[in-house]
C-alpha positions as CSV (number, residue, x, y, z in Angstrom):
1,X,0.0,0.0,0.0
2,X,1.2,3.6,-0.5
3,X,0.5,5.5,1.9
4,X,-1.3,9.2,1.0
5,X,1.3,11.5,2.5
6,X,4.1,9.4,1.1
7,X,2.7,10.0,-2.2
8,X,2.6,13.6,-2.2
9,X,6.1,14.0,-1.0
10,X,9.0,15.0,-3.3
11,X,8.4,19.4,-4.3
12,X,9.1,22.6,-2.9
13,X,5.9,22.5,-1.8
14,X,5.2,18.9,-1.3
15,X,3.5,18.3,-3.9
16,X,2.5,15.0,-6.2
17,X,6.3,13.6,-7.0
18,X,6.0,10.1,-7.8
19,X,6.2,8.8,-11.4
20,X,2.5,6.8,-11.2
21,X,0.6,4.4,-8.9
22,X,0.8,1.4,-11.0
23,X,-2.3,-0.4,-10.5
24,X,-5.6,0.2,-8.8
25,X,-4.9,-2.3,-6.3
26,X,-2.2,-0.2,-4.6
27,X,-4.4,2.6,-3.6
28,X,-3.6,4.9,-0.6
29,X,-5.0,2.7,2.3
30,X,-8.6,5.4,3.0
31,X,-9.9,4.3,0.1
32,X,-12.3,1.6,0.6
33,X,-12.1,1.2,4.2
34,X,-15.2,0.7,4.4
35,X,-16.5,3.8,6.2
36,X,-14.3,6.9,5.5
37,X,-15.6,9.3,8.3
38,X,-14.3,12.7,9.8
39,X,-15.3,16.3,10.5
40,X,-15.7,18.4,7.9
41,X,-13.8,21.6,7.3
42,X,-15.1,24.8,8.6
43,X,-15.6,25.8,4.9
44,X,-18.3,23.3,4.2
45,X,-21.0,24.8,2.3
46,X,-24.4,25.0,3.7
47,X,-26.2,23.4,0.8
48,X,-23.9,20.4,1.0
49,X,-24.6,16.9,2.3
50,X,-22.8,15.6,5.4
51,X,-19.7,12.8,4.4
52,X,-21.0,11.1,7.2
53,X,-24.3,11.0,6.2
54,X,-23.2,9.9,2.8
55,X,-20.9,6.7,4.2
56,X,-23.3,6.5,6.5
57,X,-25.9,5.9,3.8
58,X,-23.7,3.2,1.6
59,X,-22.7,1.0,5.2
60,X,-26.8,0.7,5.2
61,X,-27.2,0.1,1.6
62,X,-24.0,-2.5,2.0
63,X,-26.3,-4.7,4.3
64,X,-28.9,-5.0,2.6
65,X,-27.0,-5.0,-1.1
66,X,-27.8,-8.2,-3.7
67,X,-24.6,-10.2,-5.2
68,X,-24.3,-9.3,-8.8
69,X,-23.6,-13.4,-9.2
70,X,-27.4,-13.3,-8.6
71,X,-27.9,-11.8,-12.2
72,X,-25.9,-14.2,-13.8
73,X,-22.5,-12.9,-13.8
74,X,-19.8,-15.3,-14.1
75,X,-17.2,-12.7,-12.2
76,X,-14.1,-14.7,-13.4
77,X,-12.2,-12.0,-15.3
78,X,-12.6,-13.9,-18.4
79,X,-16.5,-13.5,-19.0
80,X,-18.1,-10.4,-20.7
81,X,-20.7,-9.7,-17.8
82,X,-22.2,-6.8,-19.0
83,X,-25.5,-8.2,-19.7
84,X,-26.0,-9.1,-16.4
85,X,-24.9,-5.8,-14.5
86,X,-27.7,-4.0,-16.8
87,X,-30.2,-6.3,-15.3
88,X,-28.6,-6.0,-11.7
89,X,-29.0,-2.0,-12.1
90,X,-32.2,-2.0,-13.8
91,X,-33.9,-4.3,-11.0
92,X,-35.5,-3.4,-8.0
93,X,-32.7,-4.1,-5.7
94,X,-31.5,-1.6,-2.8
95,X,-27.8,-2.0,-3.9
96,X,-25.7,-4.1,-6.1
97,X,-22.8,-5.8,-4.5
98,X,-19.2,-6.9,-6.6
99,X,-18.6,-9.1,-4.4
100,X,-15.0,-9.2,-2.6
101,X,-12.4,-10.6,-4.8
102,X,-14.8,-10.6,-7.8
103,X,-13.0,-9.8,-10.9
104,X,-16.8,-8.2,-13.5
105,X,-15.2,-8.7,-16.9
106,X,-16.6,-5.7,-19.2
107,X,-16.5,-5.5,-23.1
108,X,-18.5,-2.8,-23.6
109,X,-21.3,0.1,-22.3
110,X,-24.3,-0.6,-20.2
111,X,-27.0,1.8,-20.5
112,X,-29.4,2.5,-17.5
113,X,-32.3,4.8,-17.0
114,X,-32.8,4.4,-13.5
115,X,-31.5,5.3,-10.3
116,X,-29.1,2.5,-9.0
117,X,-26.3,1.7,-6.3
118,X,-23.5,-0.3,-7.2
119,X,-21.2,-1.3,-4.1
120,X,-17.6,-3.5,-4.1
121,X,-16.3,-5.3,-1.9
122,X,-12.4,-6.2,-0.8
123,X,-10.6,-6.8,-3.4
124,X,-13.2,-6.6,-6.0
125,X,-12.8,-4.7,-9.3
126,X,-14.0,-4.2,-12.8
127,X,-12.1,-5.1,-15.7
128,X,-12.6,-2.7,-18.8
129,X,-12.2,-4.1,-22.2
130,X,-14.5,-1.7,-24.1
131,X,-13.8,0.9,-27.0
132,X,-17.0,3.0,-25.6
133,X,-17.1,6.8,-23.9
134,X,-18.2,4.9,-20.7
135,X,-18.6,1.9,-19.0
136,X,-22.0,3.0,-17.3
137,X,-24.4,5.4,-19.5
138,X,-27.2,7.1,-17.8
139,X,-29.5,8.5,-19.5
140,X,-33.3,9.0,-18.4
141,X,-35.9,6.6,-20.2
142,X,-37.7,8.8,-22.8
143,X,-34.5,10.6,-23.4
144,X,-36.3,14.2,-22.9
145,X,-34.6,17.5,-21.8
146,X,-36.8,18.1,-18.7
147,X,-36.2,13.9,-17.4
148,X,-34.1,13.4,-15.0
149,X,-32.4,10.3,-13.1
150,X,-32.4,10.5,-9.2
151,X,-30.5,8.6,-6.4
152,X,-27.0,7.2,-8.1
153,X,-24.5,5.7,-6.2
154,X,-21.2,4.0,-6.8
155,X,-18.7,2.7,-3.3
156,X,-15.8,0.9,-3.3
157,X,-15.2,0.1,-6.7
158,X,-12.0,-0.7,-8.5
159,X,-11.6,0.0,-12.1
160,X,-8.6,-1.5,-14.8
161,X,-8.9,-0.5,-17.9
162,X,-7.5,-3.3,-19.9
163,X,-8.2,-2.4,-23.3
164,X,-5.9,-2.5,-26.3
165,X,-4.9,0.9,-27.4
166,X,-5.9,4.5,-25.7
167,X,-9.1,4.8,-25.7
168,X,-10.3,7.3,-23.4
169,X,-13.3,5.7,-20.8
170,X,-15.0,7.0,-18.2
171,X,-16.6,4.8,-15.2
172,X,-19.8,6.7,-16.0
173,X,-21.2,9.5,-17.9
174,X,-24.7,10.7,-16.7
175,X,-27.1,13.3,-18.7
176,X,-29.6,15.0,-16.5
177,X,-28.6,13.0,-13.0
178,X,-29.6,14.5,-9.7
179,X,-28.2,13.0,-6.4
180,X,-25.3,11.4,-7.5
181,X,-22.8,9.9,-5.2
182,X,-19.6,8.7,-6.4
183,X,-17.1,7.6,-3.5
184,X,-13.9,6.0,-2.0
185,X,-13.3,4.5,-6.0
186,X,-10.2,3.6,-7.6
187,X,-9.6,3.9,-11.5
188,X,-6.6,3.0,-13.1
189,X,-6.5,4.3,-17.3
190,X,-9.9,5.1,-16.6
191,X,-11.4,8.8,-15.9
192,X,-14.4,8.6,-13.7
193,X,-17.4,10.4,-14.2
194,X,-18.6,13.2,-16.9
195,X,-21.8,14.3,-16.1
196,X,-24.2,16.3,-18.9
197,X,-27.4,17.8,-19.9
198,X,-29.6,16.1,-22.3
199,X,-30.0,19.5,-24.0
200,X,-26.5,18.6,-25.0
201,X,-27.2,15.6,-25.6
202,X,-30.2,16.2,-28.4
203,X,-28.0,18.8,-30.0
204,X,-30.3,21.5,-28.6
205,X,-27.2,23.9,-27.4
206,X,-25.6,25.5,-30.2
207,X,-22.0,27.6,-29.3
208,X,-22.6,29.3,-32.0
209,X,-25.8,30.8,-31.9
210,X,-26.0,33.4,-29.2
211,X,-24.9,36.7,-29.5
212,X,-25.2,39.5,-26.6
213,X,-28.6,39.7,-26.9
214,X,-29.5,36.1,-27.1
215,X,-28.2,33.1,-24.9
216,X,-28.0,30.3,-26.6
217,X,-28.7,28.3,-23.5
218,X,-32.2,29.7,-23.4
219,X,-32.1,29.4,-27.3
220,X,-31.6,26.0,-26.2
221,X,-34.8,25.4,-23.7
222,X,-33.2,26.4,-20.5
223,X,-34.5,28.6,-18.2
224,X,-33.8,32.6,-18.5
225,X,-34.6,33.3,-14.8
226,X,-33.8,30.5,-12.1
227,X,-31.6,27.1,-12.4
228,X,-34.1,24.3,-11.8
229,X,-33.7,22.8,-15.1
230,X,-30.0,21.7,-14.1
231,X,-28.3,18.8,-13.4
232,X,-27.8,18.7,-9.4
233,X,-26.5,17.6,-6.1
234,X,-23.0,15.8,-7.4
235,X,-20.6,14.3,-4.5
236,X,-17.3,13.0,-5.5
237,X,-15.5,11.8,-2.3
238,X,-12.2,10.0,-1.8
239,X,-11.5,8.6,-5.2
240,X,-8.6,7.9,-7.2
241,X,-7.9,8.1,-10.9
242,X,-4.3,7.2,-11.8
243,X,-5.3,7.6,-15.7
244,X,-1.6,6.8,-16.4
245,X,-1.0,9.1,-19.5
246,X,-2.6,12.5,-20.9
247,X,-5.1,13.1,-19.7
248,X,-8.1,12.0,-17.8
249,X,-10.2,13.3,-15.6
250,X,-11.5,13.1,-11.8
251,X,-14.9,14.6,-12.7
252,X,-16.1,16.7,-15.4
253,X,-19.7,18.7,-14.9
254,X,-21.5,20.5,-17.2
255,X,-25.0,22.4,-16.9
256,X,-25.1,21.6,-13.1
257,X,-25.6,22.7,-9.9
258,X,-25.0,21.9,-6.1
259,X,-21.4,19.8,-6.9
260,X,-18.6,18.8,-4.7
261,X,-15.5,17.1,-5.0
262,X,-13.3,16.7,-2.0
263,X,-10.6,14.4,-1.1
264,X,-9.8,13.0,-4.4
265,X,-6.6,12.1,-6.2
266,X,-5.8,12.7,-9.9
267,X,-3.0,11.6,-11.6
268,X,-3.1,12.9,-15.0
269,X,-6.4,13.7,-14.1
270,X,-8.4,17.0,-13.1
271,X,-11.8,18.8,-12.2
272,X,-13.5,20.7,-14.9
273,X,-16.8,22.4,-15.5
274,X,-18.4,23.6,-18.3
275,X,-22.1,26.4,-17.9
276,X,-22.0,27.2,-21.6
277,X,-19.2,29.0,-23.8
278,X,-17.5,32.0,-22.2
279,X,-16.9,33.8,-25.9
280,X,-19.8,36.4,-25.9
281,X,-21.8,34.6,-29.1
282,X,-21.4,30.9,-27.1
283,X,-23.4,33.0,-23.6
284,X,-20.5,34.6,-22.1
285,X,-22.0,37.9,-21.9
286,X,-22.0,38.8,-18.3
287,X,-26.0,39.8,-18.9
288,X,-26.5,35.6,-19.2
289,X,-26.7,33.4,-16.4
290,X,-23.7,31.3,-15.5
291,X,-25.4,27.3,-15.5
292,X,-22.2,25.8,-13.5
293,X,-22.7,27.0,-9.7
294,X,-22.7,26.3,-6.3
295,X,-19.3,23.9,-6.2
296,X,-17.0,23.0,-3.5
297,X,-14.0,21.5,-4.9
298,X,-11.4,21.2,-2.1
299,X,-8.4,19.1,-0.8
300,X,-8.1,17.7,-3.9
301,X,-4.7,16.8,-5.7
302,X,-3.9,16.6,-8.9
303,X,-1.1,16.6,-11.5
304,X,0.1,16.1,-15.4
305,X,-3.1,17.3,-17.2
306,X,-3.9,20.3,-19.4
307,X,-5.6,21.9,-15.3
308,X,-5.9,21.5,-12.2
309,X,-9.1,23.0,-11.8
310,X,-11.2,25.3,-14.4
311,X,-13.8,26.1,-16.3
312,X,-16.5,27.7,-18.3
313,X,-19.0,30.4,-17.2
314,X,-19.5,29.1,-13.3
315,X,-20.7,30.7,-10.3
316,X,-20.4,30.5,-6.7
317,X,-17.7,27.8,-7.3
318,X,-15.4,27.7,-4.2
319,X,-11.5,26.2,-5.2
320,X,-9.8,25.1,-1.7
321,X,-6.7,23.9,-0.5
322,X,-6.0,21.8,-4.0
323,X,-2.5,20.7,-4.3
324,X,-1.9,20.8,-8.0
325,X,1.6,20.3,-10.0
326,X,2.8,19.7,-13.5
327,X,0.3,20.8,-15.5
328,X,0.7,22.1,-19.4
329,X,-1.8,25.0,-18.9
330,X,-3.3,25.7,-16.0
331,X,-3.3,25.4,-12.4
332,X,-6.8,27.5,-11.3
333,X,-8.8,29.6,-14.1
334,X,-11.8,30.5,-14.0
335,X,-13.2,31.5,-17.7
336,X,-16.1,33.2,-18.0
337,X,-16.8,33.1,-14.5
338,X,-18.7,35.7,-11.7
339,X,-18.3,35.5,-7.7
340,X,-16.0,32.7,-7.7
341,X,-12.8,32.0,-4.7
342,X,-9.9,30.0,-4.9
343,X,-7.7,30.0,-1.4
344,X,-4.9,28.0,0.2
345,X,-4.1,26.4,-2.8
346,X,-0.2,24.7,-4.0
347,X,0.3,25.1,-6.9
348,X,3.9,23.9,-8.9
349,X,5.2,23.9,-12.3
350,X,2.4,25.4,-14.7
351,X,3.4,25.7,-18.1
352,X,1.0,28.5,-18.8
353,X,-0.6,30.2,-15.6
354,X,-0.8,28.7,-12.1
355,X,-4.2,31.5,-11.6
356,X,-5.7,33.0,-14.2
357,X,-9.0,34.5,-15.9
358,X,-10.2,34.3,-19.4
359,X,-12.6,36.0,-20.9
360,X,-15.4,38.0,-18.5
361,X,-14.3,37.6,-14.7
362,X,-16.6,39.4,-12.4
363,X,-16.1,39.6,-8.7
364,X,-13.1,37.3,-8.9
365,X,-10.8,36.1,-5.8
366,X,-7.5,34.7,-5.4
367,X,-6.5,34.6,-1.5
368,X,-3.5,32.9,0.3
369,X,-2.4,30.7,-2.4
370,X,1.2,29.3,-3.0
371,X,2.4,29.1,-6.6
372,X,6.0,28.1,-6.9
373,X,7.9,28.2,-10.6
374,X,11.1,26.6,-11.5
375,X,11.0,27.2,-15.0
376,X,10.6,23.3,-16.1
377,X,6.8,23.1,-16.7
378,X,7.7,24.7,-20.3
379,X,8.5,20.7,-21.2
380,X,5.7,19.3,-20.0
381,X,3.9,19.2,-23.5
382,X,7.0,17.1,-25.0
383,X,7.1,14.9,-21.8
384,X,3.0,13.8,-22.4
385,X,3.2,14.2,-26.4
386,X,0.9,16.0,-26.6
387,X,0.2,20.3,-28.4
388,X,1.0,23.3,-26.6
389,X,-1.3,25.5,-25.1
390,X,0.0,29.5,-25.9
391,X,3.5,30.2,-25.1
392,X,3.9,27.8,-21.9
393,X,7.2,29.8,-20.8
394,X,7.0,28.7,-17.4
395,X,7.2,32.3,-15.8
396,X,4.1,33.5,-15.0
397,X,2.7,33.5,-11.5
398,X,-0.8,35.0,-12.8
399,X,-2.8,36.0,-15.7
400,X,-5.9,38.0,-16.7
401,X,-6.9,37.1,-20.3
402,X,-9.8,39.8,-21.6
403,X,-10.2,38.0,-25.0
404,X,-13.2,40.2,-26.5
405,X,-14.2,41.7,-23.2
406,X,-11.7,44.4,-23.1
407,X,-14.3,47.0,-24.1
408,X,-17.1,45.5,-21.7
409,X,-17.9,48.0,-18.1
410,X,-16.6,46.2,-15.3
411,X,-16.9,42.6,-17.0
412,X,-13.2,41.4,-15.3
413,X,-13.2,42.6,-11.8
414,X,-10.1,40.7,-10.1
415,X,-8.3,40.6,-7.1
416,X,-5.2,39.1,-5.7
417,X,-4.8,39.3,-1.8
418,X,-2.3,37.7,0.5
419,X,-0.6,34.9,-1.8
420,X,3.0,33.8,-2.4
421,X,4.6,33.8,-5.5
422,X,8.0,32.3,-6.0
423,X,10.2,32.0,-9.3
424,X,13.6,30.0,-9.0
425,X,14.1,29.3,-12.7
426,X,16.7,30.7,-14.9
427,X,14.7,33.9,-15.3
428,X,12.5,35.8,-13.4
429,X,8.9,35.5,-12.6
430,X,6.2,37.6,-14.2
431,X,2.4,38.4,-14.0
432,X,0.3,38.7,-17.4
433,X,-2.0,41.6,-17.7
434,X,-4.8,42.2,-20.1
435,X,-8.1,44.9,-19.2
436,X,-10.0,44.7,-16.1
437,X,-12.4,47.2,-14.8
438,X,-11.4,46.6,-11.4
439,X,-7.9,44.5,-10.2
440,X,-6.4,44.8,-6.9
441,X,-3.5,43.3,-6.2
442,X,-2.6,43.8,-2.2
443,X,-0.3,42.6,0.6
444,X,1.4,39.8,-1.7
445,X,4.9,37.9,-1.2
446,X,6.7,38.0,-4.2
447,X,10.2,36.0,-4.9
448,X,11.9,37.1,-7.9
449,X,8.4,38.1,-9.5
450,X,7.5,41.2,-11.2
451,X,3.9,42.8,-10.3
452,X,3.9,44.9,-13.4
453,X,-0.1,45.4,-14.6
454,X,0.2,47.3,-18.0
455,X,-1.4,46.7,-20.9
456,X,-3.2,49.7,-22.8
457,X,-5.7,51.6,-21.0
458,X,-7.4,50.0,-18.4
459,X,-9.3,50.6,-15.8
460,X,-8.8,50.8,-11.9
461,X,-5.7,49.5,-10.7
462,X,-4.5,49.2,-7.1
463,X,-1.2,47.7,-5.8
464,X,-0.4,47.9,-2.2
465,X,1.2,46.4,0.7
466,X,3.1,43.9,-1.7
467,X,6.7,42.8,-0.4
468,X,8.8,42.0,-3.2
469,X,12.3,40.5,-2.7
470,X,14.9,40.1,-5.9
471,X,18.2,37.9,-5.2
472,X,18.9,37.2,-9.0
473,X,19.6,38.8,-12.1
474,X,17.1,40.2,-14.5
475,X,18.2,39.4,-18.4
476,X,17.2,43.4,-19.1
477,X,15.8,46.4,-18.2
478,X,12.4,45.7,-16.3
479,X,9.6,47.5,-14.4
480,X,9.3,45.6,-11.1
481,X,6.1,47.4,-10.5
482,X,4.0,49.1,-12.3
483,X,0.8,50.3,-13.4
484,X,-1.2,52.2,-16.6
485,X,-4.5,52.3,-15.5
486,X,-7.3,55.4,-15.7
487,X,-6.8,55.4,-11.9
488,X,-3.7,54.0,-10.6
489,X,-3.1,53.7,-6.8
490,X,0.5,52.2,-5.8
491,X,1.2,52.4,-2.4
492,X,3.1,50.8,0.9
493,X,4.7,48.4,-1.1
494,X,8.2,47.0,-0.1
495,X,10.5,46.3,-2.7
496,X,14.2,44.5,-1.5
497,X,17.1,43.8,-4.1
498,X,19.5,42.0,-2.9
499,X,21.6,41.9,-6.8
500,X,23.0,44.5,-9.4
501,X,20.1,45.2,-12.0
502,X,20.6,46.3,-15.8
503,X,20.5,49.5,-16.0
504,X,17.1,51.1,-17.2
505,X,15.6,49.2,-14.5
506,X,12.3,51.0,-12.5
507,X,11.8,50.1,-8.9
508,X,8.2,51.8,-9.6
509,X,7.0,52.9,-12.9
510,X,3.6,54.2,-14.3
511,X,2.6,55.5,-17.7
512,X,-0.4,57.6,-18.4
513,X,-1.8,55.9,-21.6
514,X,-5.0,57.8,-21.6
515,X,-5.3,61.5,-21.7
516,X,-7.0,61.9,-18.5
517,X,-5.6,58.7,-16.8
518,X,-4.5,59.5,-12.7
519,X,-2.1,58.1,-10.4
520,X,-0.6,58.2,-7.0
521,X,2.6,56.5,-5.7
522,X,3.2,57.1,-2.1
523,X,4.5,55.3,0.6
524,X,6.8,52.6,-1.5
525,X,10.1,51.7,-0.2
526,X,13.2,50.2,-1.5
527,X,16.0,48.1,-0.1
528,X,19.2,47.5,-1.1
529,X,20.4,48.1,-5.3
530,X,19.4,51.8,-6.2
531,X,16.9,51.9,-8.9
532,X,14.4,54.9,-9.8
533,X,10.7,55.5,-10.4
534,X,9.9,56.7,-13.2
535,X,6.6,58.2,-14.9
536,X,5.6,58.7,-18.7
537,X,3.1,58.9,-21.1
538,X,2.2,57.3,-24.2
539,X,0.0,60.1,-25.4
540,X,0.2,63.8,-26.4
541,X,-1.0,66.3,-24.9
542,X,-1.6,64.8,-21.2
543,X,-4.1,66.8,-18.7
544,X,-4.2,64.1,-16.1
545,X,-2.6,64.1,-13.1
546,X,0.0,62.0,-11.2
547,X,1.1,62.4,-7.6
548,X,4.3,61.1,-6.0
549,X,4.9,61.3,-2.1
550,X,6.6,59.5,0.5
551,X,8.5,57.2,-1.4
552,X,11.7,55.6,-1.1
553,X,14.0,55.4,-4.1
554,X,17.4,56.6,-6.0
555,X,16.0,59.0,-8.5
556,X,13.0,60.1,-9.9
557,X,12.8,60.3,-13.6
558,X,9.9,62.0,-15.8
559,X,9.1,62.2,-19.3
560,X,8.8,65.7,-20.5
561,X,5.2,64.8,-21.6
562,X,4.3,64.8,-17.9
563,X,6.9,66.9,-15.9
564,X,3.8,69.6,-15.3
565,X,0.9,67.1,-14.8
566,X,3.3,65.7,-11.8
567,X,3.2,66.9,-7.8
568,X,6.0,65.3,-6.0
569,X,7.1,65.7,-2.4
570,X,8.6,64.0,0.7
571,X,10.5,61.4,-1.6
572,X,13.9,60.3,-0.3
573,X,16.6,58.4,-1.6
574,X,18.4,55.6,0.1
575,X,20.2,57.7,2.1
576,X,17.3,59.1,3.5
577,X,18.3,63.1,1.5
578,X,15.6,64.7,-0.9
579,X,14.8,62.3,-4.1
580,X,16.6,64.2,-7.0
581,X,14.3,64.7,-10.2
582,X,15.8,64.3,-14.0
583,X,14.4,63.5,-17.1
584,X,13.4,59.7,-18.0
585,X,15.0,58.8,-21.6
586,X,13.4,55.6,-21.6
587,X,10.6,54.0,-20.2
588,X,11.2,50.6,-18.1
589,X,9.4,48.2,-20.5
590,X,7.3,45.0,-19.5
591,X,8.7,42.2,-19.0
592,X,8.9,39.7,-20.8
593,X,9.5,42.1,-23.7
594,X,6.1,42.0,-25.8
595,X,6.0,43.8,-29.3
């Protein structure tokens, strides 16, 4: 057995290490144990069920289940026994039991319209041979949009996927399920569960069709006013996926509601959701209602997959205390998302961005996270064979990604609060920009990353109470913070440099790319290797105004296009004398480079 904190050692920040589980068989030694119980974190959302309740509920079920041997199934590994687990879950029974040791032999899909539980015992498992999406289809029984399937439950159930080639299974895949329970299972080169809508399903929901004025999920029949025509109440507790290659995932919901996955582990696996497109004609206009909402996913860990955990056009989605690592995108993003969290996670190695948003982000939050960079995760497409995603340079810490909603009042409202951010690769570490209405980036630990937020004209910026700490070289001239927003606030920020810099470098910079844009810098203070502020415009003509007070640096340089829009006082210089003014030749640009 390997035990669960022996397989998470081996990061910076502890994270998934090991090269793969092998088989299902040598699962972390919770799973299965036949009554996984403990008190729930304080986090716990009030919708939720109880775990308790829920183990509670398959111990009861486990007493009164019926042998699948009953249905006719041979169990000997060597027999397709497919036909009789459809009649085992389409019978009456309280529970179906794989009985311990049982090896079910499957060659192909079973289909079921009907609620169903499906228990295993020790040392039982399943033994995938099929070329299909699934192993277990549910679907409800006249296949209409407004059918559902209720009460689903699958326990203790091991899964090898011993098919010839790659094809990519899932346990089960469900179209309008409510009350599904999914628990303590181990899959090995098998994702477990997808869960859909049947207006997907019937080809209903068209990307394509909306536009701002029309959602194509209410093109589609759903509901322009409440979600009660949504797929609902989803628990995916203490499961394992080791899908051994690129990639598979832990749980993927679409069109739902009410949805929590806690306690799993993913290997090559990860938790996605999907409410409808996030591009404005696919329903991403923020006037359309988000139809993934009300998740919990926490204490999850996951590795080598495209994500750790993301999605389309959510809500109320809650991202917890995930470990994630390796990954050739991702680590959190929310796309298309509105009054979402992610807190206390670890996140290591992203190719791409370990937080990020895409497309409209309302009311977005990113609190007392970890992300940790070494510069390595820009391999990781070559190491699974598989296509990049963008430029996967390994040096961002975050990203905001407007992509058509640059232009849209206060569709990206953002804000970064209390995490740590540490690059030790060859470089240095970076954050992304792209237009917000509203980003606030505040009381931050930064190691060897820049917190430089330009990109056009956007709108309200705020940087302060950041602590930023440089111990290696920069390849050229940088900003290490800075701003170019219609309102730009930098202040108390602590910025310590502990190398020689090139030249050009600004300690603080801001540039006014809009004819009215504002900005104050006050209170900043700088440690160690002398480097300037510095303040310029990008237009002609400037009538804004910029103020700069009660900062420490060595110099402060302005561009002649805003030396009489500037009020500057009670600066200092590292010697603690009055902060000498002179002209700024060149702006510090943003790093990395961009044309």
């Amino acid at each position: 057995m390997i035990g669960r904190r022996r397989f998470l050692t081996g990061s910076a920040l502890g994270l998934i290490a090991v090269a793969g589980l092998g088989a299902c068989e040598a699962a972390p030694s919770q799973y299965g144990d036949g009554g996984q119980t403990g008190t729930v974190p304080d986090d716990w959302p009030e919708w939720a069920e109880q775990p308790d309740a829920i183990f509670a509920k398959a111990a009861d079920l486990g007493e009164r289940a019926v042998s699948l041997a009953e249905f006719g199934a041979a169990l000997d590994g060597e027999t397709d026994d497919r036909a009789a687990l459809e009649r085992a879950l389409m019978s009456d029974a309280p529970a179906i039991l794989l009985p311990p040791n049982a090896v079910m032999r499957l060659d192909g899909q079973v289909t079921v319209t009907k609620g169903f539980a499906l228990l295993g015992g020790p040392g039982a498992r399943i033994d995938w041979y099929g070329s299909d999406r699934c192993a277990i289809l549910v679907r409800p029984a006249d296949n209409g949009p407004d059918s559902y399937v209720h009460g689903i439950r699958i326990d203790n159930i091991s899964v090898q996927n011993r098919a010839d080639g790659e094809n990519a299974a899932s346990l089960i895949n469900t179209y309008n399920a409510r009350g599904v329970y999914l628990t303590r299972n181990r899959l090995n080169g098998v994702s477990l569960a997808v869960t859909r809508h049947q207006r997907q399903a019937l080809g209903l929901y068209k990307t394509g069709a909306g536009s701002r004025a029309s959602d194509p999920a209410v093109l589609a029949g759903f509901s322009s006013r409440d979600f009660d025509d949504l797929s609902e109440d989803i628990y995916v507790l203490d499961n394992l996926v080791d899908y051994g290659r690129y990639q598979g995932s832990v749980l993927r919901f679409e069109f739902a509601r009410r949805v929590v996955a806690w306690r799993n582990i993913g290997n090559y696996a990860k938790v996605s959701w999907w409410g409808g497109g996030a591009r404005m004609k696919e329903g991403g206009a923020p006037e359309h209602l988000r139809r993934a909402r009300q998740a919990y996913i926490a204490d999850n860990e996951f590795r080598h997959a495209n994500g750790g955990v993301y999605g389309n056009n959510g809500q109320h989605i809650v991202v917890a205390r995930n470990r994630i690592s390796d990954m050739t995108d991702v680590g959190v993003d929310f796309e298309g998302c509105m009054d979402c969290v992610a807190y206390e996670n670890d996140i290591a190695n992203i190719a791409n961005f370990p937080f990020a948003t895409f497309y409209a982000a309302r009311n977005i939050e990113f609190r007392d996270n970890r992300a940790f960079q070494d510069g390595s995760a820009e391999k990781n497409w070559r190491r699974y064979g598989k296509g990049r995603y963008g430029s996967q340079r390994a040096l961002y810490m975050c990203a905001l990604r407007s992509a058509g909603f640059g232009k849209e009042q206060d569709a990206i409202s953002i804000r970064f609060l209390r995490n740590r951010m540490e690059y030790t690769g060859p470089l240095v570490g970076a954050c992304a920009s792209s237009y917000f209405g509203d980003l606030v980036f505040e009381d931050n630990d930064l190691i060897n990353v820049c917190s430089d937020w330009r990109y056009r004209l956007t709108g309200r910026l705020t940087i302060r109470g950041n602590r930023l700490r440089f111990d290696k070289q920069v390849p050229e001239p940088v900003a290490l913070i800075a701003g170019a927003a219609s309102e730009t606030l930098i202040e108390d920020n602590v910025v310590t440099i502990g190398t020689a810099l090139p030249q050009g470098t600004a300690v603080i910079a801001i540039e006014a790319m809009g004819r009215q844009a504002s900005g104050e810098i006050r209170n900043n203070r700088l440690i160690g290797t002398p480097l300037p502020i510095m303040a310029g415009a990008t237009v002609n003509n400037y009538r804004g105004e910029i103020e700069i007070t009660n900062n420490q640096a060595s110099m402060l340089l302005l561009d002649p296009e805003v030396t009489g829009r500037v009020a500057h006082s009670g600066n200092s210089d590292l010697a603690g004398f009055p902060l000498q003014v002179g002209p700024l030749n060149r702006m510090a640009p943003r790093y990395p480079v961009v044309g």
